[in-house]
C-alpha positions, 0 to 999 in steps of 0.5 A: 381355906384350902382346897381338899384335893379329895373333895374336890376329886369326887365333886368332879366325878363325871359319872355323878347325876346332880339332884337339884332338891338335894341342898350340896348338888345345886350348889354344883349346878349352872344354869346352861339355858341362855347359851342352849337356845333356851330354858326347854325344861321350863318350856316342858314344864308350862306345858304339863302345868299351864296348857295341858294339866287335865290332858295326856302329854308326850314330850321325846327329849334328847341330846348327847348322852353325858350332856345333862339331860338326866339333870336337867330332868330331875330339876323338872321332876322336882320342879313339878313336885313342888307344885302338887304333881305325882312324878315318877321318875326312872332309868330304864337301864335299870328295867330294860335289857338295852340291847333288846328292847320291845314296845311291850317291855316298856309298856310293862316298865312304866306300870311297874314303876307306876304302881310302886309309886302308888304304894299308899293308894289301893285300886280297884280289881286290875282284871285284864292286866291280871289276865295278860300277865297271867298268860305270861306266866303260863307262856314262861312256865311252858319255856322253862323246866325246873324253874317254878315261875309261880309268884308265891303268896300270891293268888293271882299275879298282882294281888297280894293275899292281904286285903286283896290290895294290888300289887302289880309292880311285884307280879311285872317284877318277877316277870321282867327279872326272869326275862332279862338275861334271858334272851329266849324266855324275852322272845317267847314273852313278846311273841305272846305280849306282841300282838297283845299290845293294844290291849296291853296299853288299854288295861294299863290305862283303865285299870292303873293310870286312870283311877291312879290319877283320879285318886291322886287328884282326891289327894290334892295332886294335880296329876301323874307325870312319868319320865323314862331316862336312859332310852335314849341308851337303847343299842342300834343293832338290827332286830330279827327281821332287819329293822335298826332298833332304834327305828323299830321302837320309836319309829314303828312302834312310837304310837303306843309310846303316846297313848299311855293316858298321863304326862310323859317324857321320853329320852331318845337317842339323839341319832334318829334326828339324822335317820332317814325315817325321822320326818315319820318319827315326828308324825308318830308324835304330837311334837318335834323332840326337845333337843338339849345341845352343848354348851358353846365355846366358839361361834361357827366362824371360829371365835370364842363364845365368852360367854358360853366359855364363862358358863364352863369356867364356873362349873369347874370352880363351883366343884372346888368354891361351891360356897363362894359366890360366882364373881369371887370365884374368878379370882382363885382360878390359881388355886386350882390351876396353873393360869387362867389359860389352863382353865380356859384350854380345860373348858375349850376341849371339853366342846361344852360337853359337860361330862366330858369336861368333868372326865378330863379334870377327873382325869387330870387330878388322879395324874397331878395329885397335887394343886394347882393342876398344870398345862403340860399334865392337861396336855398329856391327858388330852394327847391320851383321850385323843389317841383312844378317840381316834383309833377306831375312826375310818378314812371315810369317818375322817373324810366326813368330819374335814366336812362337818370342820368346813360346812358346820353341817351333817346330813341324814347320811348313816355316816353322820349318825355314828359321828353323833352317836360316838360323840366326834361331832356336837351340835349347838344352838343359838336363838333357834337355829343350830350348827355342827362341829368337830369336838375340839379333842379331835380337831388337832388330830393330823388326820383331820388336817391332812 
C-alpha cells in the first residue's frame, strides 16, 4: 500500500508528545534505553514502586528540551498507573508565568492540580491553607481597583456552598490566572506567600497530600506520584536582586521542592549541570538529577554508532510503516526516500536529538510534497537551518565550540552553558560515562573550521 504523504506529514510533527497508553503513539515509539546509558524511567520506576513505596521521594530529570523527556515521562505515568498509582501529571507552562517563577508558585501549582485529581475524594476542612489564600485575596484586592477578586459562590476561598466539599484547585485557580499576566499583582502575591512558604508547604502536606494519600490507599492506590514537566523551560534571567532564576529556584529554593510528602519528579533545565552552584544543587536534593542524553550516532573518536544510527532510521520508518514489522521496515527505505544514504544523512545531522530529526524530515516533506524525499532538498534544508543556527554565535561562541569538536568536553565556564542551552552542543552517554560534541548541523559550518 502506498504511503499518504499526508499521514506521514503529521506523523512527523516535531512539535507532537507520544503518549505511550494511546494504541496509534506507541507504534511511533522506539525504545532509545540500550544506546542512552540505560533504562532511567524504569530506574524512576523501582524506586517509587520496590525501594520507597510508603516514602516521600524526588527525582530532577533533565535533558535537552525536545529530546523526549515528556515522552518518555508520560510512558512512567502510565507505567505507574497500571500498577495502582494515583499519578498526576502536568506542564507547568500551563500554570506558570516561565519567565518569573517563585517557589510559592509552584507549591500553589501542585496543589491545584493535585486537588483536581481528587475530584471524587472529599477532605477534611483545609483551614490553614484556607487561611493563606485568604490572605491572598485581601493582599490582591488592596492592589487592584475595580476588579472584584471575590471567588463567587464561594464562602470561603476553597469550599464550595455544597456540601462543604473542598474546592481548593478553584480558589488556587482564580488566584494564579489573575496573577500571571500581571507581573505587579505576581510581586505583590510573593511578597505575601514568600516569607509564608514553611507554612505554606506544611498546610499542603497536612491538610491535602497526606489525607489525599490516606485516602487513595482506601481505595486500593498504592500512593500519589506527581510529575511537573516543562520546568526545565523556566527563562534564566536574573531576578531583582541578581540572582539567575534558575539558580534561585532549584538552588536557593530547591529544599522545599523535596519536602512535598509524595513521590515527585521535576524536569530541570539541563544548563545547571554546568552552573557554578551545581555541587549545592546536588546537596539540596536526595540524589544527582537523571539526565536523558541524545541518541548517539558517532563514537568521541568519530565513527559511526551502528547502532544508535539504527535506532534513528527506524523512528523515521516507523512514522511512514507504524505496522510493518522493524526488520521489513529496512527494506521500503526507498519508498520514502531516495537511497539509503538520504536516510542516513537525515539521521546523522539530527545528533540523535529526536525532535530535531523530526523537524527536519517535517521540514523537508512541505519543501518536497512528493515521495520519495531527495538528497539535494535534504541539503537545502539543512544549509537553511544552519544559517538561521549560526548567526546569532559570537567569536568567543565559536572559539569555545572548535574546543568541544577537539576535546568532547565543557566545563562550568557561562559560555558552555549557553552552547547547551541553545542546543549547538549535545552530550551523550555510554555505560556511565558521557562525552560532549558539536551538533553535527553545525559541524560544516566554515566557522568552525577556520
Amino acid at each position: 500500500m502506498a504511503i499518504d504523504l499526508l499521514n506521514f506529514f503529521q506523523a512527523t510533527d516535531p512539535s507532537r508528545t507520544l503518549f505511550i497508553s494511546n494504541a496509534v503513539d506507541a507504534k511511533y515509539y522506539i525504545d532509545f534505553s540500550e544506546v542512552r546509558g540505560g533504562d532511567i524511567i524504569n530506574k524512576l520506576k523501582q524506586k517509587i514502586t520496590f525501594f520507597k513505596p510508603n516514602e516521600p521521594t524526588c527525582t530532577l530529570f533533565t535533558g535537552h528540551i525536545g529530546c523526549g523527556k515528556s515522552t518518555e515521562l508520560l510512558r512512567l505515568q502510565a507505567e505507574l498507573e497500571n500498577i495502582g498509582f494515583q499519578v498526576v501529571y502536568f506542564e507547568s507552562s500551563e500554570d506558570l508565568e516561565m519567565t518569573d517563577v517563585d517557589i510559592a508558585d509552584v507549591l500553589l501549582a501542585i496543589a491545584r492540580r493535585v486537588s483536581q485529581s481528587l475530584d471524587k475524594i472529599t477532605l477534611a476542612e483545609t483551614s490553614k491553607l484556607n487561611e493563606l489564600l485568604q490572605g491572598a485575596w485581601k493582599v490582591l484586592n488592596s492592589e487592584v481597583t475595580g476588579v472584584k477578586l471575590k471567588v463567587p459562590n464561594l464562602g470561603d476561598v476553597g469550599y464550595s456552598a455544597e456540601k462543604e466539599k473542598v474546592s481548593l484547585a478553584f480558589g488556587i485557580g482564580e488566584i494564579t490566572t489573575k496573577t500571571r499576566n500581571d507581573p505587579n499583582l505576581r510581586e505583590k502575591l510573593n511578597q505575601y506567600l514568600g516569607p509564608q512558604k514553611t507554612q505554606l508547604l506544611e498546610a499542603i502536606n497536612r491538610e491535602l497530600l497526606e489525607p489525599a494519600i490516606a485516602k487513595l490507599k482506601q481505595q486500593g492506590k498504592k500512593g500519589l506520584v506527581v510529575i511537573v514537566d516543562n520546568l526545565d523551560r523556566i527563562d534564566n534571567r536574573v531576578k531583582s536582586w541578581g540572582r539567575p532564576q534558575q539558580e534561585y529556584l532549584f538552588v536557593d529554593q530547591g529544599e522545599f521542592l523535596t519536602k512535598l510528602n509524595c513521590h515527585l519528579v521535576y524536569t530541570m533545565p539541563l544548563s545547571l549541570k554546568f552552573s557554578n552552584d551545581y555541587g549545592t544543587l546536588t546537596q539540596r536534593f536526595p540524589e544527582d538529577p537523571k539526565v536523558l542524553p541524545m541518541v548517539p550516532v558517532q563514537w568521541p573518536d568519530g565513527q559511526v554508532h551502528e547502532q544508535g544510527m539504527t535506532l534513528l532510521q527506524q523512528m523515521v520508518l516507523a512514522r511512514a510503516f507504524p505496522d510493518v514489522p522493524a526488520a521489513e521496515r529496512l527494506d521500503r527505505i526507498t519508498e520514502i526516500f531516495d537511497s539509503a544514504n538520504t536516510l542516513d544523512r537525515l539521521c546523522y545531522m539530527s545528533g540523535g536529538h529526536v525532535r530535531d530529526l523530526l523537524r527536519l524530515l517535517n521540514t523537508l516533506i512541505m519543501e518536497e510534497m512528493t515521495l520519495p524525499l531527495s538528497c539535494d532538498t535534504l541539503e537545502q534544508v539543512i544549509r537553511a537551518r544552519r544559517n538561521e543556527m549560526t548567526m546569532p554565535i559570537s567569536d568567543d561562541e565559536w572559539q569555545l565550540l572548535r574546543h568541544v569538536k577537539q576535546r568532547k568536553k565543557v566545563s562550568d565556564d557561562q559560555g558552555y552553558q549557553k552552547l547547551i542551552r541553545s542546543r549547538f552542543v549535545f552530550e551523550y552517554r555510554d555505560r556511565g560515562e558521557s562525552w560532549f560534541d558539536v551538533n553535527p548541523i553545525l559541524t560544516e559550518a566554515r566557522e568552525l573550521n577556520s
